[in-house]
C-alpha positions as CSV (number, residue, x, y, z in Angstrom):
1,X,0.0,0.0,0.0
2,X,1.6,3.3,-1.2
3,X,2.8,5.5,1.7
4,X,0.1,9.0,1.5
5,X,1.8,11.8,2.8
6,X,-0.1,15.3,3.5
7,X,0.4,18.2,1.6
8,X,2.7,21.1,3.6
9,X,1.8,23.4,1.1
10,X,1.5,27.7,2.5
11,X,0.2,29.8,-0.7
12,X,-1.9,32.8,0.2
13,X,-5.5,32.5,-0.9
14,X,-7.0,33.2,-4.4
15,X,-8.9,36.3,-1.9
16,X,-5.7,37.6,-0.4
17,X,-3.5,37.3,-3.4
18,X,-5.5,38.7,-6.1
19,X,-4.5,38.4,-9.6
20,X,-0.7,38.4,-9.0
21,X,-0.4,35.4,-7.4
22,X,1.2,34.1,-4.2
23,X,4.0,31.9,-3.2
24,X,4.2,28.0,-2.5
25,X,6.6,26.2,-0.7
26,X,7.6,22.2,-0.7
27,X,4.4,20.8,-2.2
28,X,5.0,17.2,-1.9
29,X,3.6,15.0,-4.5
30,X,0.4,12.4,-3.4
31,X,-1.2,8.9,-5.2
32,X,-4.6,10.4,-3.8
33,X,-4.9,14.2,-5.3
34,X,-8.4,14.3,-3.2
35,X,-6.2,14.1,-0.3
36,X,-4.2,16.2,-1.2
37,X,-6.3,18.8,-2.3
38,X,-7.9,18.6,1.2
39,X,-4.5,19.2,2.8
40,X,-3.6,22.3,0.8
41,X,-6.9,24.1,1.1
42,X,-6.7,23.8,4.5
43,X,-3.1,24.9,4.9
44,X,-4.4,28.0,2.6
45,X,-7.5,28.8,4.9
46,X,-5.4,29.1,8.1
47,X,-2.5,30.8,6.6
48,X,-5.1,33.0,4.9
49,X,-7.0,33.7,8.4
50,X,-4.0,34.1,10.1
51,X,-2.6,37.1,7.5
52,X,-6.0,38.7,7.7
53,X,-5.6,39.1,11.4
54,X,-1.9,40.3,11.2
55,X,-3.1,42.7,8.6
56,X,-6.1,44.2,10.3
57,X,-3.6,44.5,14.1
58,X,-1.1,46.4,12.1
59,X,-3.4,48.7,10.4
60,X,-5.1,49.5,13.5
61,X,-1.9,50.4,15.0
62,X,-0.6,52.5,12.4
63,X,-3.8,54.4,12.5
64,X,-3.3,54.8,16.1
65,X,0.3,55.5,16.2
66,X,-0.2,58.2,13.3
67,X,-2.4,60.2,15.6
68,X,-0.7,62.9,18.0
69,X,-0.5,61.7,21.7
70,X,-3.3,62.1,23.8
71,X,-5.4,63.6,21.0
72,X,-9.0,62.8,20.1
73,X,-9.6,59.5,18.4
74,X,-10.3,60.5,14.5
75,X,-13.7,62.5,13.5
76,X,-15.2,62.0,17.3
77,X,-15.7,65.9,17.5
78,X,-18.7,68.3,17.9
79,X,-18.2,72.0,17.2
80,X,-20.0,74.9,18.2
81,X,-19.9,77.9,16.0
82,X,-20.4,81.7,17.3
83,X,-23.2,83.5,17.3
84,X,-24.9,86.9,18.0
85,X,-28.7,85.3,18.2
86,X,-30.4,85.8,21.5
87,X,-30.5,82.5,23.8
88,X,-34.0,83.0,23.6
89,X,-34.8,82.7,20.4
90,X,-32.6,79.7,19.8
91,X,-34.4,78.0,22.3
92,X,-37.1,77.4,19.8
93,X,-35.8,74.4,18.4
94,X,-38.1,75.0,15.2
95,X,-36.4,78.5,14.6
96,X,-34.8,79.2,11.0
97,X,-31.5,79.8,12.5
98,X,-30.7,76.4,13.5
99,X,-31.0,75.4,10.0
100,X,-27.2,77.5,9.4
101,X,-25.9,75.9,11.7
102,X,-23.3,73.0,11.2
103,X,-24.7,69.7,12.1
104,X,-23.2,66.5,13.3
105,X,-24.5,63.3,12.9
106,X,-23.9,61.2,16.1
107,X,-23.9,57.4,15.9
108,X,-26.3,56.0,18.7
109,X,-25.6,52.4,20.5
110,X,-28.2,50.3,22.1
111,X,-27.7,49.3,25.5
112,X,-28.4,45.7,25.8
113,X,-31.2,44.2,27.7
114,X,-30.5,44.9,31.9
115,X,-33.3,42.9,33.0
116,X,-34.6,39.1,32.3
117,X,-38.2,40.6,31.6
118,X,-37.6,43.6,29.7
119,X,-39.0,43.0,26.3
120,X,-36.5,42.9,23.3
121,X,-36.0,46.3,21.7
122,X,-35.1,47.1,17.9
123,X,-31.9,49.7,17.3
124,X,-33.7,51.4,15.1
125,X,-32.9,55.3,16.2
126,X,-29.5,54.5,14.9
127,X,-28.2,58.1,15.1
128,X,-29.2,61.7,16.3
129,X,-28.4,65.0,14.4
130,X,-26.8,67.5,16.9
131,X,-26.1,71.6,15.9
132,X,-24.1,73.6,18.5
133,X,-23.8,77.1,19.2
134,X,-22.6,80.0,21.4
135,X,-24.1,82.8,22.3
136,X,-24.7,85.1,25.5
137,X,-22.3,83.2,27.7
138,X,-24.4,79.8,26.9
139,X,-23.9,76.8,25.2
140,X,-27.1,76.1,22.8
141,X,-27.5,72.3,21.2
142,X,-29.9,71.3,19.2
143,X,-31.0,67.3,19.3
144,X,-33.1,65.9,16.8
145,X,-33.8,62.2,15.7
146,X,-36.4,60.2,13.9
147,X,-39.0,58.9,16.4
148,X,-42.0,57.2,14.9
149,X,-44.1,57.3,18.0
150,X,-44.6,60.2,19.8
151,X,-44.8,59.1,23.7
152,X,-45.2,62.4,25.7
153,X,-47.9,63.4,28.1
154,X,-49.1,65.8,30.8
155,X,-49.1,64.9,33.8
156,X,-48.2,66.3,37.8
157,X,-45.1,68.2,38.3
158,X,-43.0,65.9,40.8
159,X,-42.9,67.7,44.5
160,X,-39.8,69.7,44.6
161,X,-38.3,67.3,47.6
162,X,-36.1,65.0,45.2
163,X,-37.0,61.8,45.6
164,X,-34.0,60.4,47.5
165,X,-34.9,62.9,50.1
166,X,-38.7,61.9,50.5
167,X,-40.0,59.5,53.3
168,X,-42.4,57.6,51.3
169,X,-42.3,57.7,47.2
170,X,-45.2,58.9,45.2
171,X,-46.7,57.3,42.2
172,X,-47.6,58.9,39.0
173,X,-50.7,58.7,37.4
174,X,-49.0,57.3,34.5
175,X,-46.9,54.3,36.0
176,X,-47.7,52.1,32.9
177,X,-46.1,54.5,30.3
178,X,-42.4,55.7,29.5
179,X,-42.4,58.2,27.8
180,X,-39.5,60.0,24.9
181,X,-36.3,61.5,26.7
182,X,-32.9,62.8,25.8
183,X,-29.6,64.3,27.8
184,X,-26.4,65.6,27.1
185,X,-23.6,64.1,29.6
186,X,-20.3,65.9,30.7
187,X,-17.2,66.3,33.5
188,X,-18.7,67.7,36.1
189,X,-15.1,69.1,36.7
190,X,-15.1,70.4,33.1
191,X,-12.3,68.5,32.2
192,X,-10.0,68.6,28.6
193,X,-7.9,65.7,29.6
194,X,-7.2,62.6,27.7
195,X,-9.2,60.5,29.9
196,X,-12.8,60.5,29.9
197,X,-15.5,59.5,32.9
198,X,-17.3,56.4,32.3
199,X,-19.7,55.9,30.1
200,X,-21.7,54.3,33.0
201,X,-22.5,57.6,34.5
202,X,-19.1,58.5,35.1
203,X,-17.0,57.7,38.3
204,X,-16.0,58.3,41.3
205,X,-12.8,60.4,40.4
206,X,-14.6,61.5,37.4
207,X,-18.3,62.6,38.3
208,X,-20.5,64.1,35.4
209,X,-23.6,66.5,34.9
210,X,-26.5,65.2,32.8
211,X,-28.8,67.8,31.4
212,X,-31.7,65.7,30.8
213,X,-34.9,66.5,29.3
214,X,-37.8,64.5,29.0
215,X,-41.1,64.5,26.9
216,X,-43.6,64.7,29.9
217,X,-41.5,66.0,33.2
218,X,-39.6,68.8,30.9
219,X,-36.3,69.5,31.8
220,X,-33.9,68.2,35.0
221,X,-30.3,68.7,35.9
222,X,-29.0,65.8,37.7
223,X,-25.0,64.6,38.8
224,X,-23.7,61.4,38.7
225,X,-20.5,59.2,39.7
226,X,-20.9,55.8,38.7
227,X,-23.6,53.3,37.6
228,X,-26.9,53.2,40.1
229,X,-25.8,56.6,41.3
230,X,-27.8,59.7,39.5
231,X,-29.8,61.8,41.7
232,X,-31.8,64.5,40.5
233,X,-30.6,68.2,41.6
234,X,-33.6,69.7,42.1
235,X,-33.0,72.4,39.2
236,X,-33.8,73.0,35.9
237,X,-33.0,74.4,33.4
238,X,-34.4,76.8,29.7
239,X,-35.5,73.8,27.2
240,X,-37.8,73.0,24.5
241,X,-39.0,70.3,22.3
242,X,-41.3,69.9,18.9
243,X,-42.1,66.5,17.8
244,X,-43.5,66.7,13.8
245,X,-43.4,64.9,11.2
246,X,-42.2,61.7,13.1
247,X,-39.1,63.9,14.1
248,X,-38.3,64.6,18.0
249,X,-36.2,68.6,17.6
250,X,-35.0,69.3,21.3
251,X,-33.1,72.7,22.5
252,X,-31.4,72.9,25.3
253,X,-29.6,75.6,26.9
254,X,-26.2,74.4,28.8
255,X,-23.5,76.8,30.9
256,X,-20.2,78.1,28.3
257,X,-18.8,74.2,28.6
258,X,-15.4,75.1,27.0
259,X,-13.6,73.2,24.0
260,X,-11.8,70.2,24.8
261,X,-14.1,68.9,27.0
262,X,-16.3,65.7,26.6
263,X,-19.5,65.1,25.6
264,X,-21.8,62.2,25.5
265,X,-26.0,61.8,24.1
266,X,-28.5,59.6,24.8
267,X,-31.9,58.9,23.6
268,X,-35.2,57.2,25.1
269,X,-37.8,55.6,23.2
270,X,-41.0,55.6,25.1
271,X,-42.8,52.9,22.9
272,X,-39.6,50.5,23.6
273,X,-40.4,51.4,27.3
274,X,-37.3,52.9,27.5
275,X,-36.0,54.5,30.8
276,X,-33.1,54.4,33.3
277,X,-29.9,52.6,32.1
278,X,-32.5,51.7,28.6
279,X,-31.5,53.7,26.1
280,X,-29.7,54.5,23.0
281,X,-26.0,56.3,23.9
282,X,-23.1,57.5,22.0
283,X,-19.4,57.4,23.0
284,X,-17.7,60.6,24.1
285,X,-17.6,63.7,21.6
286,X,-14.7,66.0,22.1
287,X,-16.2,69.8,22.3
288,X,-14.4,71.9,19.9
């Protein structure tokens, strides 16, 4: 019986190598070709899986290494241009003017499910358009995304004891419903350095503001330094928002947060019965 001997063939892939060939090394000779046809192609996958994985490691560093230290990653800026407008007006997120401002389209990440029984949720608000600008000593944004439920309503004001300070917690008349939110995360510190708070609702050594605003309690400033932690001020602060057209357009007016320093959005989706930790989120922005 003839001795079979397995191929030891390495020859990039007809995928990898294009038109121009590759290279082979010692491909021995076989009675069974089947064999060793099996032998080289799978010689060929692994080599070819293994380059693809060198390739993809040393492009990613390249990329990283060609950047300047401690500088923004690539394109993860917002920018806020000048103007002379009156806050007031630009708090009408409807208003002409916004439409000359620069936008930015912000990619949006779904948080996955936190809870055995929360229901499954689509990603389907995949991205939010934000404008920024200055005026007055403020920091005007403009959010707006596709919604294509509307999930607001009127109900009580909550007391103005926040709710970690109350003996016993109150109910809303509307318990059953979530409703459509958004918020606009940064340092509480204010700070430009290269490392950002969490993402989680910051940290301990890196605590962050959240101006959130929602489509039936209106606007509320609350602080943060880690996941479980965010307590509500008590304060508010000027904002707006227009749902038409299946679009949510949502002002709000923010302190003269200076360049350099981070900023993160989020979106809720009342119909997905969105709230707390469920949300859509982006990564941190770098305020220019």
């Amino acid at each position: 019986m003839p001795t079979i001997r397995q191929a030891s063939t390495l020859e990039l892939s007809p995928l990898l190598r294009g038109t121009t060939g590759g290279f082979r090394r010692g491909v021995s000779t076989s009675p069974d070709p089947s064999l060793v046809r099996r032998g080289t192609h799978t010689h060929r996958y692994r080599f070819g899986l293994a380059l693809l994985v060198v390739l993809s490691v040393t492009a990613a560093t390249a990329k990283a290494a060609s950047q300047p230290a401690g500088a923004p990653a690539v394109n993860l800026t917002v920018s806020a241009a000048a103007s002379q407008l009156p806050a007031d007006a630009l708090l009408d997120p409807t208003a002409a003017a916004w439409e000359t401002i620069a936008s930015r389209q912000v990619a949006l990440n779904r948080t996955p499910p936190l809870y055995d029984t929360d229901p499954p949720a689509d990603s389907e608000i995949s991205s939010a358009e934000v404008r920024m600008v200055r005026t007055g000593g403020k920091l005007l944004l403009r959010l707006a995304w596709k919604d294509a439920t509307d999930d607001e309503a009127v109900i009580a004001r909550p007391p103005a004891t926040p709710p970690e300070q109350r003996r016993m917690k109150e109910h809303s008349e509307a318990s059953n419903r979530f409703f459509d939110a958004t918020a606009v995360m940064f340092p509480t510190n204010l700070s430009t350095g290269v490392v950002s708070p969490s993402l989680q609702m910051g940290d301990l050594r890196l605590p962050v503001t959240i101006y959130y605003w929602n489509a039936a309690r209106g606007a509320m400033l609350m602080n943060a330094q880690g996941r479980g932690t965010t307590k509500r001020t008590g304060e508010s602060f000027p904002a707006r928002g227009v749902y038409r057209d299946g679009v949510w357009q949502v002002a709000l007016e923010l302190p003269a947060v200076p360049a350099g320093v981070p900023l993160a959005f989020a979106v809720w989706d009342g119909s997905q019965q969105d709230r707390d930790g469920r949300k859509y989120f982006s990564v941190w922005y770098r305020l220019q």
